[in-house]
N, C-alpha and C positions, 0 to 999 in steps of 0.2 A: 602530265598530271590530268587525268580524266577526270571528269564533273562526277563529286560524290555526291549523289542523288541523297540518299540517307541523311548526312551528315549537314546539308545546306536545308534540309525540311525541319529535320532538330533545329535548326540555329534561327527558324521563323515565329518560334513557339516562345514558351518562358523560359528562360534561362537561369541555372542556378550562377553566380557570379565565382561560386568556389570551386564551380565544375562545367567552366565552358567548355563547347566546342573544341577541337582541335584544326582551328584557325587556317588555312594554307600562308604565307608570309606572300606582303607584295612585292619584297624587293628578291627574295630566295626560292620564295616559291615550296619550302620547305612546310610541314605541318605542324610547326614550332613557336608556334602564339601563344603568349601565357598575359594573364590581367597582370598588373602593378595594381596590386590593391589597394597601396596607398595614394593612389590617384585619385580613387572614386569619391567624386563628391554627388551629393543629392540635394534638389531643391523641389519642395512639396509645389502643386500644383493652385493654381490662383481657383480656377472651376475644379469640381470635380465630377461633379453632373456632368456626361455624357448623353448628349441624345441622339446620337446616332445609333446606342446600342438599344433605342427602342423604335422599331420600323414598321411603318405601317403596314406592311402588307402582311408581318404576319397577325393581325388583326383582325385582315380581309379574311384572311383563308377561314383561321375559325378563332371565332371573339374570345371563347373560353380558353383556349389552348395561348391566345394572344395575350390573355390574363394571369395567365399562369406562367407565361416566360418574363412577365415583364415584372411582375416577383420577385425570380428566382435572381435577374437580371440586378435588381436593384437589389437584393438581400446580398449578392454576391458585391456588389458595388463597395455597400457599407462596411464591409471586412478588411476592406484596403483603402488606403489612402495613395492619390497619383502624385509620382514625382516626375523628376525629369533628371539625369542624370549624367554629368561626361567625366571623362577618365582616360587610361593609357593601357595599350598593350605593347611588348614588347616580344621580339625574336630570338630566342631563345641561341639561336643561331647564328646570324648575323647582325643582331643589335638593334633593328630597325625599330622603330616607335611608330604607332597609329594610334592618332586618336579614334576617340568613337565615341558616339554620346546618344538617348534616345529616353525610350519610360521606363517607369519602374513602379512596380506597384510596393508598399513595405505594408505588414500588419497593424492594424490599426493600433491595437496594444503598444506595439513598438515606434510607431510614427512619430514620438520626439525626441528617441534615440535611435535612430537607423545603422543597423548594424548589413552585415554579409550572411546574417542568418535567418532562413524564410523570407527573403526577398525576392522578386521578381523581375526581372530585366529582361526588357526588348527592346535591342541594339535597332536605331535607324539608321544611324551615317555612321560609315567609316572612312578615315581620310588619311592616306591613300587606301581608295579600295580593295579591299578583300578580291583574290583572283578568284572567278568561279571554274575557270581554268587555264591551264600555262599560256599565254601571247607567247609563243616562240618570238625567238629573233630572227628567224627567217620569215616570218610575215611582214608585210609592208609597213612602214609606221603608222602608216594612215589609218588602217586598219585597228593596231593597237591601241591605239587612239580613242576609235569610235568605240572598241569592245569595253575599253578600260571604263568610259564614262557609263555604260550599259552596266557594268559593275556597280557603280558608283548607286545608282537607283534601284537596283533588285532589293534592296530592304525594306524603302520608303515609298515607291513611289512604283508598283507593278507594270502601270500602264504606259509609263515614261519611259522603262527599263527595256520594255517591248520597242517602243519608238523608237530607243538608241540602238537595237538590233536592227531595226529595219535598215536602218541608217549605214549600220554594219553590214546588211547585205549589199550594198549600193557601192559601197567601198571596196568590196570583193570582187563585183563586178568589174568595178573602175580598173583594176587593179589586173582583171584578166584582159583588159581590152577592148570589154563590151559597150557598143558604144553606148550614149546619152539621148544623139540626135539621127533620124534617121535620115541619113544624105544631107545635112544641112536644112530638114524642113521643120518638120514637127518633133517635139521633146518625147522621147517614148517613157512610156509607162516604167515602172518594175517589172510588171507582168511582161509587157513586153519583150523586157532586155534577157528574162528570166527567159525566156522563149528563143531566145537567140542563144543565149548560155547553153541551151539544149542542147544543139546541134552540136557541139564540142564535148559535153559532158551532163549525158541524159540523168542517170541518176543524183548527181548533186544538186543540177538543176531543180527536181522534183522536191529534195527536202528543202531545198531553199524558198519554193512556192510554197510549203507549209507555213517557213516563216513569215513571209508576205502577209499572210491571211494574220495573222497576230501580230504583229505589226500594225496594218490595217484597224485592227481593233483598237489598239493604244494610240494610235492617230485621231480617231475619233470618239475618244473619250467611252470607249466600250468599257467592257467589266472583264479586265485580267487578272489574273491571280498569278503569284509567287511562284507555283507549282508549274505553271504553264513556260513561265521566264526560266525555271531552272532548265526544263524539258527542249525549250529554244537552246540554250547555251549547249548542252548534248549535241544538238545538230549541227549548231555552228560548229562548236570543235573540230568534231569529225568531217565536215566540210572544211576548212582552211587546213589540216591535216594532210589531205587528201590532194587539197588542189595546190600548197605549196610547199609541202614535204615528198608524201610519197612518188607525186606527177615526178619530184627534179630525181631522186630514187631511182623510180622504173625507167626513165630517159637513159640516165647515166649506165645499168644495168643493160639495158637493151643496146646499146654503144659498145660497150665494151662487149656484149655476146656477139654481136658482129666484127669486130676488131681482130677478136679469136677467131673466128671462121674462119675470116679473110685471109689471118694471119697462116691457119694450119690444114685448113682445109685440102683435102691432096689436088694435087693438079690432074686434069684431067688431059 
């Protein structure tokens, strides 16, 4: 199951509730998620004032343009009333249930009777998370571990979801044998370890020092975006693919083309 780029940018956006996503399943892995509509409950929100969605800088840049958004900002505000909403999905497939709970905006006309029609939902948690792509079972646990929780925060939390990839990187490392310490002295870096990974495998190494850099970011309370975390999960993929699918693959291939050689090779 490769990272559907498309399909995980739709599902950051508004949601119709009668026409989600099609889901991947965490236990099947299949793309067989449907709501249980009669799960969904909703409960209107205490504030509804948002003041984060009026920022000062765009202000700085140009006062009138900054007058004009924060307008449209608040005109747009007044049309919806914020709820908050949890409920159930179900696999179509093999049965499994997820919660998931998050906002929802309903029309204001309809705000004392909330219905599935003209509403808006955006999902923050899923529990168990949503796969953004297959954890084989030939990857370590450890591993599926770290990715699984890195799952867990790609809806809510961009810059958290990057930290649990880094973290992810760290365990891939571990996992190849790279060390932590160098000779028993000083604790190496990522970069570092990343720089030793090299020498075994130049090019994985290289996307993994992307993810570093983004990481990095989410460590330090940078400014990541959804978009960036999906683009991370792409790399990873195809990295743990690479280093503990195809590597045992090309080993075993390359064994047996020697096996045959040996075996028929003519005598000389």
């Amino acid at each position: 199951m490769a990272v559907d780029v498309e399909l995980w940018h739709k599902s950051f956006g508004a949601l119709d509730p009668k026409a989600l996503p099609s889901w991947p399943c965490p236990s099947c892995g299949k793309a067989s998620v449907i709501l249980d509509s009669k799960t969904l409950v909703y409960r209107p929100n205490k504030t509804q004032y948002n003041p984060e969605a009026f920022k000062k800088e765009d202000f700085e840049e140009s006062m009138l343009l900054g007058i004009l958004k924060a307008f449209a900002t608040a005109y747009e505000q007044m049309q919806w009333v914020q709820h908050k909403f949890v409920g159930f999905l179900k696999c179509k497939d093999c049965g499994e249930s997820i919660s998931f709970a998050g906002r929802v905006e309903i029309p204001r006309e309809t705000a004392n009777r909330p219905t599935s029609l003209n509403i808006r939902l955006y999902p923050e948690y899923f529990s168990p998370p949503l796969p953004f792509f297959l954890l084989d079972s030939q990857y370590p646990v450890s591993i599926r571990e770290r990715f699984n929780r890195s799952f867990g925060f790609a809806f809510n939390d961009a810059a958290s979801a990057a930290n649990a990839i880094r973290q992810g990187v760290e365990s891939i490392l571990d996992e190849l044998g790279v060390p932590r310490v160098e000779q028993g002295k000083s604790r190496l870096s990522l970069y570092d370890r990343i720089r030793k990974f090299s020498e075994i495998n130049k090019e994985c190494a290289e996307l993994l020092d992307a993810i570093r850099f983004l990481g990095n970011e989410g460590s330090h309370a940078g400014k990541v975006n959804r978009a960036d975390v999906v683009a991370a999960f792409e790399v990873v993929d195809h990295v743990l693919d690479e280093v503990f699918v195809r590597s045992k693959v090309r080993k075993k291939v390359m064994k047996s083309s020697k096996d045959i050689a040996k075996t028929y090779r003519p005598q000389s």
